[in-house]
C-alpha positions as CSV (number, residue, x, y, z in Angstrom):
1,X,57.8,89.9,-34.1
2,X,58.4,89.2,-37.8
3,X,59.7,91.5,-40.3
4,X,59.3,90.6,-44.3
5,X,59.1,92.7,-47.6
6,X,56.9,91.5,-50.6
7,X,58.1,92.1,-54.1
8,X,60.5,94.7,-53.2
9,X,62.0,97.2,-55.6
10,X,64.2,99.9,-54.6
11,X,65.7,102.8,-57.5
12,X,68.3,104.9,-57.2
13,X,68.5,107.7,-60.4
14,X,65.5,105.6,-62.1
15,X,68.0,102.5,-62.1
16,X,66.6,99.2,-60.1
17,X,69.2,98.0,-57.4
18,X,67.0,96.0,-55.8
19,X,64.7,94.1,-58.3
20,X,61.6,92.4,-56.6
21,X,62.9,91.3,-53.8
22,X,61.0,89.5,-51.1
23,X,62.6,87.9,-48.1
24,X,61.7,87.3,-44.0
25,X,63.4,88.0,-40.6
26,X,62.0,85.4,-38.9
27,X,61.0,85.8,-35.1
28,X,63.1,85.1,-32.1
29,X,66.1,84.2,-35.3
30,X,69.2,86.2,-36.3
31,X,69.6,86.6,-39.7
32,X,72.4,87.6,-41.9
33,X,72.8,89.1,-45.2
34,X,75.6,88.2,-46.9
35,X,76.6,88.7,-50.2
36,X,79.5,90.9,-52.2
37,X,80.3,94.3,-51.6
38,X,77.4,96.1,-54.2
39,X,74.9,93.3,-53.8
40,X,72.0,95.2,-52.0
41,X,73.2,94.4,-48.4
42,X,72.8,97.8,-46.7
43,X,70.1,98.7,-49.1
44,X,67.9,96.2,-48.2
45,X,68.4,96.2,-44.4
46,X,67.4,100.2,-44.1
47,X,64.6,99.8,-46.8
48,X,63.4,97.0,-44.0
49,X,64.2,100.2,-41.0
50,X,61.8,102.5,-43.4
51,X,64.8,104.7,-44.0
52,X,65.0,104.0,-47.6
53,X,61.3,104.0,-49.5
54,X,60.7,101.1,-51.9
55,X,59.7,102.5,-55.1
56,X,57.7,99.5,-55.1
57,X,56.2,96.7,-52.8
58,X,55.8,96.3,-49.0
59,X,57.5,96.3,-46.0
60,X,55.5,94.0,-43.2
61,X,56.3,94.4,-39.4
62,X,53.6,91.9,-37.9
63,X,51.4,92.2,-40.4
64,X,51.2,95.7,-40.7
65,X,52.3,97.7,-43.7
66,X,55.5,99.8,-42.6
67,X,55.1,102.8,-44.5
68,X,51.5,103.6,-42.5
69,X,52.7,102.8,-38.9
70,X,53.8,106.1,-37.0
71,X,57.0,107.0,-36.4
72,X,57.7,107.0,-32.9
73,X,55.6,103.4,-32.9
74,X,58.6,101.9,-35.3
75,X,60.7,102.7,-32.7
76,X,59.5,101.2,-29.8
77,X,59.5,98.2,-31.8
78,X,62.2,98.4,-34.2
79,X,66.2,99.5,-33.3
80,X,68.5,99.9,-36.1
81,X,72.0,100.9,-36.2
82,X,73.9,102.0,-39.4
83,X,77.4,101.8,-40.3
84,X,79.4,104.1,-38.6
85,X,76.8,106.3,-36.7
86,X,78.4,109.4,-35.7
87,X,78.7,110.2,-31.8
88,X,77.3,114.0,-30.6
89,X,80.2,116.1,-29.3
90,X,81.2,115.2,-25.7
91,X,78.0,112.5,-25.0
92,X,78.5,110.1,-22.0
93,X,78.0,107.1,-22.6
94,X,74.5,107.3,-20.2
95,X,73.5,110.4,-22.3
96,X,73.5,108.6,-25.2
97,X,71.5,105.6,-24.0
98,X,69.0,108.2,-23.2
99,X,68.6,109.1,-26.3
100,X,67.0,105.4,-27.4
101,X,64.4,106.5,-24.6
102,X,63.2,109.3,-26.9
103,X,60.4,107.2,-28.6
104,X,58.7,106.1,-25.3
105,X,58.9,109.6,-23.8
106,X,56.3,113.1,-23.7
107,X,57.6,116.3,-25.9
108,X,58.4,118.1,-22.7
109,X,58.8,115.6,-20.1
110,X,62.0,114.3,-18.5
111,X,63.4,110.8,-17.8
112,X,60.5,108.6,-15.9
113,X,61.4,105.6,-13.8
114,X,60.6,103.6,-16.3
115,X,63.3,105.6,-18.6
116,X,65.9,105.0,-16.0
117,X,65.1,101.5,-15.3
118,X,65.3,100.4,-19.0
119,X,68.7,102.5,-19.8
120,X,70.1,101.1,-16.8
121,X,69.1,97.4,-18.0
122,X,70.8,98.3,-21.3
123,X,74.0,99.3,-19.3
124,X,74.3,95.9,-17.5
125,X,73.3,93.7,-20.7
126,X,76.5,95.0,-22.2
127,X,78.6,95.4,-19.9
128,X,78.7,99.1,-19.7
129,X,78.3,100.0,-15.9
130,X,81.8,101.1,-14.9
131,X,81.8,103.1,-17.9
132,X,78.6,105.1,-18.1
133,X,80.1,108.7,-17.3
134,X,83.1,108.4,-19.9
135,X,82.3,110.6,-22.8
136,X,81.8,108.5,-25.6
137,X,84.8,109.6,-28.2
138,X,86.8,108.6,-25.5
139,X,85.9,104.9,-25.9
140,X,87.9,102.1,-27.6
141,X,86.2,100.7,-31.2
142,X,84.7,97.8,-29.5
143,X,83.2,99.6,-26.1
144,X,82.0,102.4,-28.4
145,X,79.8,99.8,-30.5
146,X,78.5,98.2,-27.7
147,X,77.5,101.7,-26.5
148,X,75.5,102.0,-29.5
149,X,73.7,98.4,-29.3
150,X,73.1,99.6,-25.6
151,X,70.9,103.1,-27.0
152,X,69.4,100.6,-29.5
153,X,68.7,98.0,-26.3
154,X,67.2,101.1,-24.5
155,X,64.1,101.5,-26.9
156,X,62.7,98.1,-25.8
157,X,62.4,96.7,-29.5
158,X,61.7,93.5,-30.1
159,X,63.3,93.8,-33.9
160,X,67.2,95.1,-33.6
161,X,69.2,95.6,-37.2
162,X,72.7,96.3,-37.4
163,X,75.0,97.1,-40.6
164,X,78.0,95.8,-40.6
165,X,78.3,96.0,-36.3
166,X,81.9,94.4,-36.7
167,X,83.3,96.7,-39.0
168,X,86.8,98.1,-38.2
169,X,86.9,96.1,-34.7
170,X,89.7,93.8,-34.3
171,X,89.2,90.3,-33.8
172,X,88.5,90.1,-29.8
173,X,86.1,93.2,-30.2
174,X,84.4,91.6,-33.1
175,X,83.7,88.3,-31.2
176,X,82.6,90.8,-28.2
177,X,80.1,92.2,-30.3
178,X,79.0,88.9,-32.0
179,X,78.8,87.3,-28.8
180,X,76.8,90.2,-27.3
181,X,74.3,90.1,-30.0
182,X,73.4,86.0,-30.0
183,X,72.8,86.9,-25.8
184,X,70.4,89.2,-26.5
185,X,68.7,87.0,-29.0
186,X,69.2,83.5,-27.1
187,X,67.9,85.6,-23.5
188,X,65.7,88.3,-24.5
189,X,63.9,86.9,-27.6
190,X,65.4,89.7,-29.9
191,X,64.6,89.1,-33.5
192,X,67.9,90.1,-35.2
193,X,68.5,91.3,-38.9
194,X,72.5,92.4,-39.6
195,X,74.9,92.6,-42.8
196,X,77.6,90.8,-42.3
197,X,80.8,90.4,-44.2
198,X,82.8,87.7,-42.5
199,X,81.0,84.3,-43.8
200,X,82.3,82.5,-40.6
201,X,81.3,84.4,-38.3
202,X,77.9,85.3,-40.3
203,X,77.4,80.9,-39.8
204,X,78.7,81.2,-37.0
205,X,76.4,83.8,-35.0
206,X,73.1,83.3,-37.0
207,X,70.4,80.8,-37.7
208,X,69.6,81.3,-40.7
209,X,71.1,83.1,-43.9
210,X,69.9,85.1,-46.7
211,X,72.4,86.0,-49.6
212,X,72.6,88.5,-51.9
213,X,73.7,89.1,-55.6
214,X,73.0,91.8,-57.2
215,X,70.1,92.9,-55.8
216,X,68.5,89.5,-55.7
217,X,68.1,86.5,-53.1
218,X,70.0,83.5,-54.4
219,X,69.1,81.1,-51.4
220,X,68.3,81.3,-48.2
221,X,68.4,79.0,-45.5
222,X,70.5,77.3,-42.5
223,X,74.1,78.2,-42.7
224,X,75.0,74.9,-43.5
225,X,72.4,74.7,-46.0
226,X,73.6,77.9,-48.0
227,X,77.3,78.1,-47.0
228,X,78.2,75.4,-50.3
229,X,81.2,75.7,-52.3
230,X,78.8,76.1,-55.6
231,X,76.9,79.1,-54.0
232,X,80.4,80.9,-52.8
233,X,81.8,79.9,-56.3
234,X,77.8,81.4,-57.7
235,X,78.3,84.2,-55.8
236,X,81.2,85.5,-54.6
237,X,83.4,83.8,-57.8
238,X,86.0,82.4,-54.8
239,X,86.7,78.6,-54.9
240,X,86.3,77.2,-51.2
241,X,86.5,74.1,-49.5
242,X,83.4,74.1,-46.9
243,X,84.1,71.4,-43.9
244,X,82.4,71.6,-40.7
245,X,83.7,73.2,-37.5
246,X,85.2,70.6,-35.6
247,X,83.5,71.6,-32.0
248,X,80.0,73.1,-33.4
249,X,79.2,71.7,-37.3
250,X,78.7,74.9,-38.5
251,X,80.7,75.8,-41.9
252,X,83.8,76.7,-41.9
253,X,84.8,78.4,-45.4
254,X,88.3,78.0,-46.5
255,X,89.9,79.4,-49.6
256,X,91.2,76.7,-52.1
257,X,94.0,79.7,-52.4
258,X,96.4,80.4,-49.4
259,X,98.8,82.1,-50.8
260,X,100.9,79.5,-52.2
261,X,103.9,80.7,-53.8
262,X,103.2,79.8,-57.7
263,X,105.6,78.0,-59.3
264,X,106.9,78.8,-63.0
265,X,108.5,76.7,-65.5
């Protein structure tokens, strides 16, 4: 399933923060926008969920203009998950993989088989079994934002975005969750759109890149194809050395700049 905007512009208080913008998240890909904090990341990704409304241009998911497709149809085909998403009071962590059932169910009707047969599936993609009657507050950083990508797994979407997914994990939960995601994609097919900060990871766990200045798309391509020291210098005004990874190929970004004590004369 592909997702693309056309000449997007997004205002906030009349001001443009996202000039013209047209980029795609190609099928059965993940895709990463990157860029510097301000640049349109987040902007962009929920302007693409149809939570923030272009003041101008088109969202396309399959061909089909966004902004006339109903509701409860985005979301059998399109999961997203914000920064930070705020957990209901007291919510296992099976009640609130229900919850991604919501689209697919009647007004008044309960869970079906089919309900229980897909929230179970997100369960065991993610690992969740042994936990599914702890109440979700309860849960470390890293189960708790797995919990989440497991309500997103349970709508059956074919298009999954997630803002920043790594943020405030440390190191082994961020690779659990980066790990978790490229499964899903590399079994399941997912198409995946997600802001990431990390530039190694972001090369890393995706196949393609898109970066972001100010609004605007300064290249996009294979990490190795964007990850240059002259786009990082472009963007981010950092000097790095870019080398391969010695196991994969994939860029590694190093900063010219570690902390060397300066000397003065």
């Amino acid at each position: 399933m592909i997702l693309n905007a056309h000449n997007l512009t997004i205002t906030f208080d009349k001001t443009p923060v996202i000039p013209n913008l047209s980029m795609t998240l190609q099928p059965g890909e993940v895709t990463a926008l990157i860029g510097p904090n301000g640049s349109g990341k987040s902007t962009v990704l929920r302007s693409l969920a149809r939570i923030v409304q272009p003041s101008q241009g088109t969202v396309y998911l399959n061909g089909r203009n966004i902004a006339q497709i109903p509701t409860r149809e985005i979301a059998r085909q399109l999961a997203m998950l914000p920064q930070s998403p705020e957990v209901p009071a007291s919510v296992t962590v099976w009640e609130l993989i229900g919850f991604g059932r919501h689209p697919h169910r009647t007004l008044l009707g309960g869970l079906s088989k089919k309900d229980m047969a897909a929230m179970r599936w997100a369960l065991d993609v993610t690992g969740l079994e042994p936990l599914a009657n702890r109440s979700v507050d309860t849960l470390s950083g890293g189960e708790r934002q797995r919990a989440w990508i497991a309500l997103a797994l349970a709508q059956q979407t074919q298009v999954l975005l997630l803002d920043e997914p790594t943020t405030f994990l440390d190191i082994r939960h961020q690779l659990e969750v980066l790990s978790l995601v490229r499964r899903l994609n590399y079994e399941h097919g997912i198409t995946v759109g997600w802001v990431l900060h990390d530039l190694n990871q972001a090369a890393a766990y995706s196949d393609r890149l898109i970066v972001l200045s100010a609004g605007r798309v300064v290249a996009t391509g294979s990490p190795t194809d964007v990850l240059t020291a002259s786009i990082i210098w472009e963007v981010f005004g950092v000097e790095m050395t870019v080398i391969p990874h010695p196991l994969t190929g994939t860029p590694i970004c190093l900063p010219c700049d570690l902390g060397r004590k300066h000397e003065t004369n």
